[in-house]
N, CA, C and O atoms as CSV, one atom per row, in Angstrom:
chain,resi,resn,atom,element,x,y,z
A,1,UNK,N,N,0.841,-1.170,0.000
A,1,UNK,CA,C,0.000,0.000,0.000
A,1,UNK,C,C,0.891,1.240,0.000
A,1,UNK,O,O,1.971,1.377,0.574
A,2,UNK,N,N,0.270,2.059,-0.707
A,2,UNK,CA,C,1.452,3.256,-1.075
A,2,UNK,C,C,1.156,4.013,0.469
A,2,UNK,O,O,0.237,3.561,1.153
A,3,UNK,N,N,1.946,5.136,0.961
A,3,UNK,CA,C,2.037,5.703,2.296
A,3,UNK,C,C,1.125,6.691,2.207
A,3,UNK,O,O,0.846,7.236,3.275
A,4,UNK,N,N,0.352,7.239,0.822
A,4,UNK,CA,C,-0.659,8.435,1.052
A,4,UNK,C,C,-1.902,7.273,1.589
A,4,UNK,O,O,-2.737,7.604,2.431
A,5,UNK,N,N,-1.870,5.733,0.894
A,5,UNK,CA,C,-3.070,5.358,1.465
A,5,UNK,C,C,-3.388,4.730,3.018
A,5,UNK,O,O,-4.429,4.292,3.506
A,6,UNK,N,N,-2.033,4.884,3.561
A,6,UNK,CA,C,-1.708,4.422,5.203
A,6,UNK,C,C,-2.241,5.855,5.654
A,6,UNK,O,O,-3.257,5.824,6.348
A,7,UNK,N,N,-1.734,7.031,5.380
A,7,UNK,CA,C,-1.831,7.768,6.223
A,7,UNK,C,C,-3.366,7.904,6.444
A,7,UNK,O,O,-4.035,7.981,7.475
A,8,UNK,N,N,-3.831,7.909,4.573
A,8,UNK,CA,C,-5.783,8.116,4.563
A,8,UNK,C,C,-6.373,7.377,5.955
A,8,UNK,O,O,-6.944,7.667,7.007
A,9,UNK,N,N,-6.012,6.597,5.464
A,9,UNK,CA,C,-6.577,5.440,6.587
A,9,UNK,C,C,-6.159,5.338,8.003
A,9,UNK,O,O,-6.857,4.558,8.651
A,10,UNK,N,N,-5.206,5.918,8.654
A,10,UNK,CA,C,-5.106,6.201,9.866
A,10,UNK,C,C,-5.844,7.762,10.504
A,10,UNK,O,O,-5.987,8.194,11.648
A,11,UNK,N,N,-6.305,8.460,8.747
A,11,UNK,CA,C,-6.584,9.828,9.636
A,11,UNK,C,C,-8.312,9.253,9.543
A,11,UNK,O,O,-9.040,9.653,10.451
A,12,UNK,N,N,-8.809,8.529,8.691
A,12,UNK,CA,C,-9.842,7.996,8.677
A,12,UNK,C,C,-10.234,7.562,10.031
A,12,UNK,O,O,-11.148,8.167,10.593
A,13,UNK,N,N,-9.554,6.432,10.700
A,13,UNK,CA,C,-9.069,6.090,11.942
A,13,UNK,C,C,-9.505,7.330,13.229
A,13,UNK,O,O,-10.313,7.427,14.153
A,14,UNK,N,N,-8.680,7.942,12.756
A,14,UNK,CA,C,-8.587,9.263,13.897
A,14,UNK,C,C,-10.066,9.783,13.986
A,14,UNK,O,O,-10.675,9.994,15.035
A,15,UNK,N,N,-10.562,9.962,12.654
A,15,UNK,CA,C,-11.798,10.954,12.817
A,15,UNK,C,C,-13.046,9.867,13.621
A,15,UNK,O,O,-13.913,10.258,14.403
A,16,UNK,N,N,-12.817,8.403,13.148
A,16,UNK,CA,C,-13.173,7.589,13.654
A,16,UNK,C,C,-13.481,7.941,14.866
A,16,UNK,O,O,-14.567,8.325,15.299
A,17,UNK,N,N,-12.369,7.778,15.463
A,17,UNK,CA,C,-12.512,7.962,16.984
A,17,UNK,C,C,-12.885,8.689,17.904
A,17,UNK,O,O,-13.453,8.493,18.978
A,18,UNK,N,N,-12.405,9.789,17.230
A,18,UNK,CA,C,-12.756,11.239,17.233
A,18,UNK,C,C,-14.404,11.296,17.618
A,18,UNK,O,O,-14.817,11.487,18.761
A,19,UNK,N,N,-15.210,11.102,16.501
A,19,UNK,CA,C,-17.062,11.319,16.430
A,19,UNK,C,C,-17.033,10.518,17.195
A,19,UNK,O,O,-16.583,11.220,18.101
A,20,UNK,N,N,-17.218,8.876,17.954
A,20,UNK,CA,C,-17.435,8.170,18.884
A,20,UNK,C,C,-16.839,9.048,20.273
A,20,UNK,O,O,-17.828,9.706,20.597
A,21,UNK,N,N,-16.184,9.249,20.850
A,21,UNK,CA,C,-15.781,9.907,21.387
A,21,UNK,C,C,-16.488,11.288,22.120
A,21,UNK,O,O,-16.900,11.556,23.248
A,22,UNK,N,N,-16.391,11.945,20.912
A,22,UNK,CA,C,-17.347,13.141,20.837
A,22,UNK,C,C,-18.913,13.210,20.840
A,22,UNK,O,O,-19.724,14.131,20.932
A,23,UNK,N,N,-19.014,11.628,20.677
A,23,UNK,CA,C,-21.133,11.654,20.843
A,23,UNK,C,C,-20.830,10.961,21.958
A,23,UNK,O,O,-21.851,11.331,22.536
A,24,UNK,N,N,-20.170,10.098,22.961
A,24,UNK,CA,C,-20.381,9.664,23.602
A,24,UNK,C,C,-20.365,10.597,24.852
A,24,UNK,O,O,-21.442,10.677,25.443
A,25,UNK,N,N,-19.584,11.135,25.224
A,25,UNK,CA,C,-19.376,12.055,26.242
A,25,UNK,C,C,-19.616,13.405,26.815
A,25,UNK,O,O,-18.913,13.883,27.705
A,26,UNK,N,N,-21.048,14.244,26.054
A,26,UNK,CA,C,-21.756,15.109,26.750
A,26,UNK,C,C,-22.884,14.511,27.593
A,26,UNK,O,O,-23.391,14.956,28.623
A,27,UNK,N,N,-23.253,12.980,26.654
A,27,UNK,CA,C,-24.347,12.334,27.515
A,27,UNK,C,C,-23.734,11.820,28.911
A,27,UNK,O,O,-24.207,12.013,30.031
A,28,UNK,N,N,-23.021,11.393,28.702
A,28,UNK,CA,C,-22.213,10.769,30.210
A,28,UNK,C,C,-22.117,12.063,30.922
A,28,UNK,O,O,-22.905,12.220,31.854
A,29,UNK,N,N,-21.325,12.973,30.657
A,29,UNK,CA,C,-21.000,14.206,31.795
A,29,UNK,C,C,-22.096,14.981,32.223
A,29,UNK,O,O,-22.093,15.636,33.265
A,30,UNK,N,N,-23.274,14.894,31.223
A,30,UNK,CA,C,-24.516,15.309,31.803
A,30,UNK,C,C,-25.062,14.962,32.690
A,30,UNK,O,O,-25.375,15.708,33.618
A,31,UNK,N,N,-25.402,13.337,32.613
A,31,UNK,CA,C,-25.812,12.107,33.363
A,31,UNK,C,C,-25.027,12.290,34.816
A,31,UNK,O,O,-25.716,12.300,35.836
A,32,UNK,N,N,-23.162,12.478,34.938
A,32,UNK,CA,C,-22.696,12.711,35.688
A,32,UNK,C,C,-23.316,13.713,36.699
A,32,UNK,O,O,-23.747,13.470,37.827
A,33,UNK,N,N,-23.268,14.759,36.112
A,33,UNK,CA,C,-23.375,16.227,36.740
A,33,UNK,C,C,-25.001,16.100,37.715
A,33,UNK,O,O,-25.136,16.402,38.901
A,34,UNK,N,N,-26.286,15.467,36.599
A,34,UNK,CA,C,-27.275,15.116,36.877
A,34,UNK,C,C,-27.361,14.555,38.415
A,34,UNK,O,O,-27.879,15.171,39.346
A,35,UNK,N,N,-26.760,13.287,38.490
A,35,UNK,CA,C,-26.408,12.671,39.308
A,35,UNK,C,C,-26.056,13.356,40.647
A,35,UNK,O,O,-26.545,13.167,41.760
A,36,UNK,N,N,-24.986,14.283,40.213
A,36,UNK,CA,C,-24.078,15.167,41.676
A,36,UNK,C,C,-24.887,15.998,42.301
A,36,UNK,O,O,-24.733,16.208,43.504
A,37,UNK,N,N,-26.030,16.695,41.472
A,37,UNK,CA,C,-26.786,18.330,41.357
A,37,UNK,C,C,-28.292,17.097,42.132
A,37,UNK,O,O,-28.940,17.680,43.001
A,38,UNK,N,N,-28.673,15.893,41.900
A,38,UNK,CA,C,-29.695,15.062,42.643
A,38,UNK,C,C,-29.175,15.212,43.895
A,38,UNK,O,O,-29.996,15.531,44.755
A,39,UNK,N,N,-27.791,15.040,44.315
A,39,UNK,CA,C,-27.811,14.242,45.425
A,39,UNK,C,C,-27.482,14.924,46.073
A,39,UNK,O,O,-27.591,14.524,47.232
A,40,UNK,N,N,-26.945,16.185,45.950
A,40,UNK,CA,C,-26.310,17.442,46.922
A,40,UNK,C,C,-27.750,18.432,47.184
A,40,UNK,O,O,-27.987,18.857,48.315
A,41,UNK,N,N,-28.363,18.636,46.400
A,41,UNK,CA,C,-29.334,19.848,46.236
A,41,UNK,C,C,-30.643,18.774,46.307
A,41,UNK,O,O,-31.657,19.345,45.907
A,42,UNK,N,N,-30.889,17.380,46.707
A,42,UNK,CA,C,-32.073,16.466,46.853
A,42,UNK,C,C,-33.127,17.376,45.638
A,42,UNK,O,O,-33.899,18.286,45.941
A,43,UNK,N,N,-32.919,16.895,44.401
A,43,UNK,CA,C,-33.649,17.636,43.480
A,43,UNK,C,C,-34.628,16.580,43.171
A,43,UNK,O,O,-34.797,15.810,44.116
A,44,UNK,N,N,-35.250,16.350,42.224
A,44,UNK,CA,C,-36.534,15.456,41.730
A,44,UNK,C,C,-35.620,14.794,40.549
A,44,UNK,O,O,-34.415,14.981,40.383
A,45,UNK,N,N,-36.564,13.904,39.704
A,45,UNK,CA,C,-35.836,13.223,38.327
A,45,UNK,C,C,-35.823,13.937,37.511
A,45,UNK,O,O,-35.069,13.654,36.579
A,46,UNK,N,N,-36.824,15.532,37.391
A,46,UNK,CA,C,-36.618,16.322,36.178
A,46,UNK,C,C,-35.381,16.109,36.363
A,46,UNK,O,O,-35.235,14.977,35.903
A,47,UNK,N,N,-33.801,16.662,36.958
A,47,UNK,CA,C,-32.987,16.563,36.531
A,47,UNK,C,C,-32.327,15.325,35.539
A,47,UNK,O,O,-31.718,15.549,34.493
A,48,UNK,N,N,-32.508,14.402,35.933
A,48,UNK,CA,C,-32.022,13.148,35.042
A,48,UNK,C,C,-32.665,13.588,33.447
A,48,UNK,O,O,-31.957,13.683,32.445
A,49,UNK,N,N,-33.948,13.791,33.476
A,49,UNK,CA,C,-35.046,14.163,31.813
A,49,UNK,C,C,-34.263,15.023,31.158
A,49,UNK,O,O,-33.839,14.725,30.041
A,50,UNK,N,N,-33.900,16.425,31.859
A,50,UNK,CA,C,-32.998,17.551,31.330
A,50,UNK,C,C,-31.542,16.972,31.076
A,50,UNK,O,O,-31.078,17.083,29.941
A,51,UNK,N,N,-31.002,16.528,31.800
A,51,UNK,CA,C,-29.645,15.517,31.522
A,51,UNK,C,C,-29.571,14.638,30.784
A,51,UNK,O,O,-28.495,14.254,30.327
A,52,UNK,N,N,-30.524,14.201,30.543
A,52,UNK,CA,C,-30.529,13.013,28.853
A,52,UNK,C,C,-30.626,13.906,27.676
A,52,UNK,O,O,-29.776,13.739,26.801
A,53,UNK,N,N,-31.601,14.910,27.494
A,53,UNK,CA,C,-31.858,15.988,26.736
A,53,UNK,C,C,-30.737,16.894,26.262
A,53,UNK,O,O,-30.553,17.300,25.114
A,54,UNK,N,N,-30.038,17.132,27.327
A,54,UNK,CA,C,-28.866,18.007,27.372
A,54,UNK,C,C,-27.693,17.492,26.391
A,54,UNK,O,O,-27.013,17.906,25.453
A,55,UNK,N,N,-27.887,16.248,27.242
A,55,UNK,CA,C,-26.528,15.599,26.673
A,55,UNK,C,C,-27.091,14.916,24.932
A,55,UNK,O,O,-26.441,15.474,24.048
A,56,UNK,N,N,-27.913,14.087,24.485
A,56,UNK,CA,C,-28.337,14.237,23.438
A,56,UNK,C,C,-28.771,15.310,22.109
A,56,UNK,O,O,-29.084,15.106,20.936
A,57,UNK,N,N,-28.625,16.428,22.878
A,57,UNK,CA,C,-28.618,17.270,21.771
A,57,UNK,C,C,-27.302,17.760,21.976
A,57,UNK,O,O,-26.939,17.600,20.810
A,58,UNK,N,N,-26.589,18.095,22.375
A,58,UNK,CA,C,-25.248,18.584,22.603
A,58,UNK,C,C,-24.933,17.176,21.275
A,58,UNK,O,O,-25.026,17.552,20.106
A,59,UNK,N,N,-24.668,16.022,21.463
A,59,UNK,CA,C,-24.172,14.698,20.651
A,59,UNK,C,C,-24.427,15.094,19.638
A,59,UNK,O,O,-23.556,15.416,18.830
A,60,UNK,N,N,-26.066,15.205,19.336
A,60,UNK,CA,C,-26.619,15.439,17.921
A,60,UNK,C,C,-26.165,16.986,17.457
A,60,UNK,O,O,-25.837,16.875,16.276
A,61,UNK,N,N,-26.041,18.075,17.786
A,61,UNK,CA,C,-25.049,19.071,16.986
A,61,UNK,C,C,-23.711,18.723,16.930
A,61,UNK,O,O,-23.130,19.417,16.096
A,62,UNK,N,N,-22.786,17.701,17.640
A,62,UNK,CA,C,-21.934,17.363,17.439
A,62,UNK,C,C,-21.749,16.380,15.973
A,62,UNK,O,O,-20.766,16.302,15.235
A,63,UNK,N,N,-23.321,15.560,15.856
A,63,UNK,CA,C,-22.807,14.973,14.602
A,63,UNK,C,C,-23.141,16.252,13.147
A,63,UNK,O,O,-22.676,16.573,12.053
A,64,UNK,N,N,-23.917,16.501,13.805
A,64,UNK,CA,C,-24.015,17.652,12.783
A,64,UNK,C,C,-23.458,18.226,11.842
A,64,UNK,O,O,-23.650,18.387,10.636
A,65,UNK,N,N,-22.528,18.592,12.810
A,65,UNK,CA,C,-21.133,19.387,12.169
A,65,UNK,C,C,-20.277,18.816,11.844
A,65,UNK,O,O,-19.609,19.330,10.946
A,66,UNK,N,N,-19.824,17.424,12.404
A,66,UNK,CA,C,-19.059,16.625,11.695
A,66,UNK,C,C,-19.496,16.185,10.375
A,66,UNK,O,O,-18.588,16.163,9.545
A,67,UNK,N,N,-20.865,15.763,9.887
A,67,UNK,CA,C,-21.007,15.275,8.774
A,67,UNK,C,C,-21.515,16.857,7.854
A,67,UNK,O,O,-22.251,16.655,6.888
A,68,UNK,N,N,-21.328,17.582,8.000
A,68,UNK,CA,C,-20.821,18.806,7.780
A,68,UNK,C,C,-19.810,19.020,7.080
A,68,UNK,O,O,-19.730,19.500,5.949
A,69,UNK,N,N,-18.654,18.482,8.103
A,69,UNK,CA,C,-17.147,18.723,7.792
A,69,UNK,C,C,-16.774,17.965,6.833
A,69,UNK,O,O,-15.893,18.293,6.038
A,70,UNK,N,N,-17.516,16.667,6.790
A,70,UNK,CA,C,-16.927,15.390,6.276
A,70,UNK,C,C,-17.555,15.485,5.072
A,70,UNK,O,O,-16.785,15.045,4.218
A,71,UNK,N,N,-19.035,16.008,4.378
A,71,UNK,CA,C,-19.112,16.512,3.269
A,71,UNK,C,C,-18.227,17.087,2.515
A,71,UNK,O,O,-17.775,16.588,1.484
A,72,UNK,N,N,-17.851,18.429,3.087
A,72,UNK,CA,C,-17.046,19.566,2.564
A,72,UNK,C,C,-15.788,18.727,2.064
A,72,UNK,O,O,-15.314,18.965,0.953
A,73,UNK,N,N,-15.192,17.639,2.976
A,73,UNK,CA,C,-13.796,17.495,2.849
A,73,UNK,C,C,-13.742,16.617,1.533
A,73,UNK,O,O,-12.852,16.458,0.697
A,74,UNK,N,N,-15.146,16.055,1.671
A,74,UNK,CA,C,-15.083,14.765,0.100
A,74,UNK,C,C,-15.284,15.180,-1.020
A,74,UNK,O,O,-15.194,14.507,-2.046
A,75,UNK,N,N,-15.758,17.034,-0.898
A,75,UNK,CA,C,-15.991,17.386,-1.954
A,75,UNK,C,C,-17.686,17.969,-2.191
A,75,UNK,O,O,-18.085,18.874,-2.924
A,76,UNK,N,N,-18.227,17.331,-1.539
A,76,UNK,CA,C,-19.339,17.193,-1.962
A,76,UNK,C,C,-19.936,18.450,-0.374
A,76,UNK,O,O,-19.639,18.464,0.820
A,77,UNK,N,N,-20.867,19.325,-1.253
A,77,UNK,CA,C,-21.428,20.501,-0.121
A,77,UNK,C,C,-22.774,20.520,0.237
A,77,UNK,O,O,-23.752,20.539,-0.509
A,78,UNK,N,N,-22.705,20.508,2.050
A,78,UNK,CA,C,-23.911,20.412,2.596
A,78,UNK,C,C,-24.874,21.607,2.307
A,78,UNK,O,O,-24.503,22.702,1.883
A,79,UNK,N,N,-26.247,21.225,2.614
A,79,UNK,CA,C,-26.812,22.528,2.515
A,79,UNK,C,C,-26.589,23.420,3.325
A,79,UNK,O,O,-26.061,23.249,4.424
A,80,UNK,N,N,-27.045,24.674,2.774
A,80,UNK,CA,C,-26.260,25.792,3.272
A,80,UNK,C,C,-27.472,26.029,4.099
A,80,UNK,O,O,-28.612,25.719,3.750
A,81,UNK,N,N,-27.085,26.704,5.425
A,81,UNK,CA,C,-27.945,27.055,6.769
A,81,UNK,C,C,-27.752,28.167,7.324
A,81,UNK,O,O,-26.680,28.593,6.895
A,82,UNK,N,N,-28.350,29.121,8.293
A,82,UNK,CA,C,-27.869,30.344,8.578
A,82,UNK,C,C,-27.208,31.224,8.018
A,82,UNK,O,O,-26.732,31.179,6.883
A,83,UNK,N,N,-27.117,32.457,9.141
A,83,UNK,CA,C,-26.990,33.843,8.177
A,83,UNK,C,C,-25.845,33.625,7.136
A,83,UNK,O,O,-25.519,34.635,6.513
A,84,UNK,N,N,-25.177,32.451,6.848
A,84,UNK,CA,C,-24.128,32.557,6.098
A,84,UNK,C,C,-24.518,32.702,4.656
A,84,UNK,O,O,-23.988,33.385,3.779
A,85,UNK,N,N,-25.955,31.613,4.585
A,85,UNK,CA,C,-25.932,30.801,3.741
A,85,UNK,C,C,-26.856,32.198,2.231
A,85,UNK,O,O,-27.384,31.931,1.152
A,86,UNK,N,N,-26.669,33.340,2.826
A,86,UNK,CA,C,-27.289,34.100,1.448
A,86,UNK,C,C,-28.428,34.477,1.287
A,86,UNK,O,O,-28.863,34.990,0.256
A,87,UNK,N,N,-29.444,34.119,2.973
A,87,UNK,CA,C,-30.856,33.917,2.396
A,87,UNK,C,C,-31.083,35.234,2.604
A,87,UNK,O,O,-30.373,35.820,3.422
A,88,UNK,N,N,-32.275,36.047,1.788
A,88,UNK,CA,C,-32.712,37.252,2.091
A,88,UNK,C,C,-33.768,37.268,3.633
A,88,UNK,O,O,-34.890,36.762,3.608
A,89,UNK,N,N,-33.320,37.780,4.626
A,89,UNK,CA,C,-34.598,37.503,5.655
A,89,UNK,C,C,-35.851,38.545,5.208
A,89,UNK,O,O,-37.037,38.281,5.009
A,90,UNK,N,N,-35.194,39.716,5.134
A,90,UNK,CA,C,-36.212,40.427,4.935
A,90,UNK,C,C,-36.522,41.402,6.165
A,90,UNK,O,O,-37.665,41.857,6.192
A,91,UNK,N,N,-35.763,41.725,7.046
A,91,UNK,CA,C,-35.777,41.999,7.923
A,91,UNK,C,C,-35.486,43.384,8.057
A,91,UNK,O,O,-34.805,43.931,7.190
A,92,UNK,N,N,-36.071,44.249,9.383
A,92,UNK,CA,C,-36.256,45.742,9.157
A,92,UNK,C,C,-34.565,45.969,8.457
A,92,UNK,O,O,-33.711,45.086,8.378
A,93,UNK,N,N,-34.458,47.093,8.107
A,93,UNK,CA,C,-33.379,47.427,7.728
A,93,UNK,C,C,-32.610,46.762,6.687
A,93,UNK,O,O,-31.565,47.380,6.479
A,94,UNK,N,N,-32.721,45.891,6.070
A,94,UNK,CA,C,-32.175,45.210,5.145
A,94,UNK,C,C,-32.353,45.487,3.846
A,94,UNK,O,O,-33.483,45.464,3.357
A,95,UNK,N,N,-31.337,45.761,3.176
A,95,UNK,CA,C,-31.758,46.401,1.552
A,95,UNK,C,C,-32.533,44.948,0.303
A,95,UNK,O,O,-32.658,43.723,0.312
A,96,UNK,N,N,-32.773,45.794,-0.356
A,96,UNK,CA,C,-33.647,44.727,-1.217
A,96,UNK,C,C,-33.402,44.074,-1.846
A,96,UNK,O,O,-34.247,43.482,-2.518
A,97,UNK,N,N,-31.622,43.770,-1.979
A,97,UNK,CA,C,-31.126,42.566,-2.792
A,97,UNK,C,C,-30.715,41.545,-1.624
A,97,UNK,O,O,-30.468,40.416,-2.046
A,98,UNK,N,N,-30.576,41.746,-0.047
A,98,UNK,CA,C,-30.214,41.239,1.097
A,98,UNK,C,C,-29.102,41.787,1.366
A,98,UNK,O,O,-28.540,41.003,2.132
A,99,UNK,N,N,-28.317,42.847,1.156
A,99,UNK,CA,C,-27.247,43.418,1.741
A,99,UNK,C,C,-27.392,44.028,2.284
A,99,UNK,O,O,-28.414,44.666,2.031
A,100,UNK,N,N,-26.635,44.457,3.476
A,100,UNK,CA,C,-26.848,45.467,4.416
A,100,UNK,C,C,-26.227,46.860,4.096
A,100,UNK,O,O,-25.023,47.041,3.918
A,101,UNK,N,N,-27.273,47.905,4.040
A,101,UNK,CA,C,-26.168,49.314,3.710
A,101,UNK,C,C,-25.254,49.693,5.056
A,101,UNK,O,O,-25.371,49.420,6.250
A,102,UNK,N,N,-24.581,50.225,4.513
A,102,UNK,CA,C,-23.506,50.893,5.431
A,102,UNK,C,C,-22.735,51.872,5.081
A,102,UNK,O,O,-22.232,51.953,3.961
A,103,UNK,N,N,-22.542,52.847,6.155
A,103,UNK,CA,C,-21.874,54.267,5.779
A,103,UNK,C,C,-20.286,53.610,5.421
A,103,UNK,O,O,-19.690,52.536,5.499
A,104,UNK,N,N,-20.010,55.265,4.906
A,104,UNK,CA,C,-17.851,54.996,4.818
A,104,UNK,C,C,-17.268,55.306,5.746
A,104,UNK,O,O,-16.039,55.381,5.746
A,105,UNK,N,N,-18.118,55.601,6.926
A,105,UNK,CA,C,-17.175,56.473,7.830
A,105,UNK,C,C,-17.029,57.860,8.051
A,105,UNK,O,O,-16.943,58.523,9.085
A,106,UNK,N,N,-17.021,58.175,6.761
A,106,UNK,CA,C,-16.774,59.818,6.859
A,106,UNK,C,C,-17.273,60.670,7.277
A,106,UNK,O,O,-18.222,60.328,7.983
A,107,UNK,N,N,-17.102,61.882,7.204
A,107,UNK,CA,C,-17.778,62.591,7.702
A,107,UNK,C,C,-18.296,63.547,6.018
A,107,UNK,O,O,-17.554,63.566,5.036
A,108,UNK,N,N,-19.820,64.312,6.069
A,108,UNK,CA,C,-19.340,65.571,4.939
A,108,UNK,C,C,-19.076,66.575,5.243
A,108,UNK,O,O,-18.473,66.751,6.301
A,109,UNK,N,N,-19.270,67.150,4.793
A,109,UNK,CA,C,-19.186,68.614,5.458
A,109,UNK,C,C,-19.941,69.268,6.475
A,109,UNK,O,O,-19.487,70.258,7.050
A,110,UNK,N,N,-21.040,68.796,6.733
A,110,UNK,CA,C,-21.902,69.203,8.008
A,110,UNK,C,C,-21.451,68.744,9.378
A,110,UNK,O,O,-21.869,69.311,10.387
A,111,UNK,N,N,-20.484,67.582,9.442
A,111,UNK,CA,C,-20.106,66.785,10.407
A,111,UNK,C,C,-20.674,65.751,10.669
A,111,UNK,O,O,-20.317,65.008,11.584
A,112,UNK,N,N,-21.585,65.551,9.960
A,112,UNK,CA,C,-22.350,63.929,10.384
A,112,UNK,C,C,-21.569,63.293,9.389
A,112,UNK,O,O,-20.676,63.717,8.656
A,113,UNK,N,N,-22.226,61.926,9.555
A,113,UNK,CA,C,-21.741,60.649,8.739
A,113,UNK,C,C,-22.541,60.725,7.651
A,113,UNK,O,O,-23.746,60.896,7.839
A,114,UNK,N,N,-21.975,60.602,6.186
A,114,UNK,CA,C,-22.673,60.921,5.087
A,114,UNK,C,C,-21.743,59.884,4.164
A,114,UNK,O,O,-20.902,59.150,4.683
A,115,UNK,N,N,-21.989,59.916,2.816
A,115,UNK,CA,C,-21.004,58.980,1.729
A,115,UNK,C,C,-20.135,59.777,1.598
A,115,UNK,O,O,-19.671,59.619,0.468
A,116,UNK,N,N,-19.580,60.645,2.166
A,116,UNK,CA,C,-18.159,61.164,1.863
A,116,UNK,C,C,-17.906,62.694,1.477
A,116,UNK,O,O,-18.860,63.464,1.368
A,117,UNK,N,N,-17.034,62.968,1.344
A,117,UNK,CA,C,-16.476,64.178,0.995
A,117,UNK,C,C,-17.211,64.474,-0.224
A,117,UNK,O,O,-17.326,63.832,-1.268
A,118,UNK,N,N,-17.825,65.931,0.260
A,118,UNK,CA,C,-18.963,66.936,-1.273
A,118,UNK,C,C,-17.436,67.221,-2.284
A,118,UNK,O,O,-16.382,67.721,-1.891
A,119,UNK,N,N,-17.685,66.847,-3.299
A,119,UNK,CA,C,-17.431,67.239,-4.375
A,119,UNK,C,C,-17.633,69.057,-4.834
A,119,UNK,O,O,-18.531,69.357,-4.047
A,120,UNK,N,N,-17.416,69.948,-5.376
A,120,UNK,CA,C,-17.330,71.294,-5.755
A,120,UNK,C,C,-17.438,71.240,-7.012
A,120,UNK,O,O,-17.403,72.274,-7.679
């Protein structure tokens, strides 16, 4: 096997481990914490409900973004989400192609903020 396909496969490996890793252990430290915050502060089981919750969605944006990442890296692009992704909201102040206006800074001649230095 040539050494670019050892390395593929050990970083394959890595990321491997990596996402297992990374989904396994907000649920546990939740569960943990759950556990400590019951028995010091005599709380009810909501805590345990919120601690499964917690820790399961914490996991699930964790895979999220990994198969996210792991799109992008193969080439192939996830859909696009949030303010990144171009959408027009429509929202007060927002110009009508979705860009936001904005001054230069300057000042004109009156002293306020205007597009710039009057021309003569």
């Amino acid at each position: 096997m040539k050494k670019d396909g050892w390395f593929a496969s050990l970083q394959n490996l890595t990321w491997l481990t990596q996402l297992g890793l990374s989904l396994t252990v907000p649920p546990v430290l939740c569960l943990l914490l759950a556990g400590w915050l019951a028995e010091k502060f005599l709380l009810g089981p909501w805590v345990w409900l919120a601690a499964i919750l917690l820790g399961l969605g914490a996991s699930g944006c964790t895979f999220a973004e990994f198969m996210r990442m792991f799109l992008r890296r193969s080439g192939r692009r996830p859909p696009e989400t949030g303010p990144e992704a171009g959408s027009n909201s429509g929202g007060p102040g927002d110009a009508p192609n979705g860009s936001r206006p904005h001054s230069t800074g300057q000042t004109d001649q009156t002293g306020g903020l205007g597009s710039g230095p009057k021309t003569k």
